[in-house]
C-alpha positions in Angstrom: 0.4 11.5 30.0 -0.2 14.4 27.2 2.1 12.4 25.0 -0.1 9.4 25.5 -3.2 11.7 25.1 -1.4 13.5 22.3 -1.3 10.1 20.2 -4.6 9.1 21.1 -6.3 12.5 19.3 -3.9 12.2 16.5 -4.9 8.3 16.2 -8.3 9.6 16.3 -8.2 12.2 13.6 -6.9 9.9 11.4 -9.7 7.1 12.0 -12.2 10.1 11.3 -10.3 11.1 8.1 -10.8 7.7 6.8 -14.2 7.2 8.0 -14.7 10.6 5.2 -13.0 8.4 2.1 -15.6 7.2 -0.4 -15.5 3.4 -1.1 -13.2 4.3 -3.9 -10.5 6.2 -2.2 -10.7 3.2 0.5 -10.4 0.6 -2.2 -7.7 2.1 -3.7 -6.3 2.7 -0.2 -6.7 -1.2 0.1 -5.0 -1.8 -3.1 -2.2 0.3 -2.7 -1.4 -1.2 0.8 -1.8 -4.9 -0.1 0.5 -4.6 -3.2 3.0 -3.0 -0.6 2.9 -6.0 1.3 3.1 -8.4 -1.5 6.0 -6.6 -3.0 7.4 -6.7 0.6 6.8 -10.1 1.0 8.6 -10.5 -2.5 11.7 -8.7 -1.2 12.0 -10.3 2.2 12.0 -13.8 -0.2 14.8 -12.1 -2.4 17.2 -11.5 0.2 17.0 -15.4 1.5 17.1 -17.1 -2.2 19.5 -19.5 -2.9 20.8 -18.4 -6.4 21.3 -14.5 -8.0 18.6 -15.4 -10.7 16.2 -16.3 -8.1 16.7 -13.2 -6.2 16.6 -10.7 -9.3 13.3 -12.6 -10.2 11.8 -11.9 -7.5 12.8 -8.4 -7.2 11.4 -8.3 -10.5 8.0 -9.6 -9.3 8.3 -7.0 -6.3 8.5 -4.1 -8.9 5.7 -5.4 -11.1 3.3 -5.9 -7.9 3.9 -2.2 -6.9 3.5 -1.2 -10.7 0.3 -2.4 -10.8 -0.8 -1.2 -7.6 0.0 2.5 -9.1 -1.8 2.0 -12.4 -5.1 0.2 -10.0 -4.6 3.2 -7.4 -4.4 5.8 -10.7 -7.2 4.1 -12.5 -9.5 4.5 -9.3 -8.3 8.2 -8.7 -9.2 9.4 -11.9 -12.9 7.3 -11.8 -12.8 9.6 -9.0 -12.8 13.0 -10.5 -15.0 12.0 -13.6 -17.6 11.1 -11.6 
């Protein structure tokens, strides 16, 4: 029961910590956790291609997806402490 309580609080903090995040912490939140899963997505398709080209290409496009989600997530941070 206090493990189940325990969670619940820590669950709780963490939904108030978010509710705190401007809307450009929170898109760049969103950005950052979308890429993940398209990069995922890109790697889970990698490991059940047919050929070794089509499995490095998509590792490729994996690496540029999460590349661009740390330039977007950048970007946004440092809009962040300019303004």
């Amino acid at each position: 029961m206090k493990r189940i309580l325990a969670g619940t609080a820590a669950v709780a903090v963490m939904s108030l910590a978010a509710c705190n995040s401007s809307p450009r912490e929170q898109a760049a939140d969103n950005i950052e956790a979308n890429a993940e899963r398209v990069a995922d997505n890109l790697e889970e398709a990698a490991d059940n291609a047919p050929t070794e080209a089509a499995e490095d290409r998509l590792e490729n496009r994996a690496d540029a997806a999460r590349e661009r989600s740390e330039e977007h997530t950048s970007e946004l941070q440092s809009q962040r402490t300019i303004a």
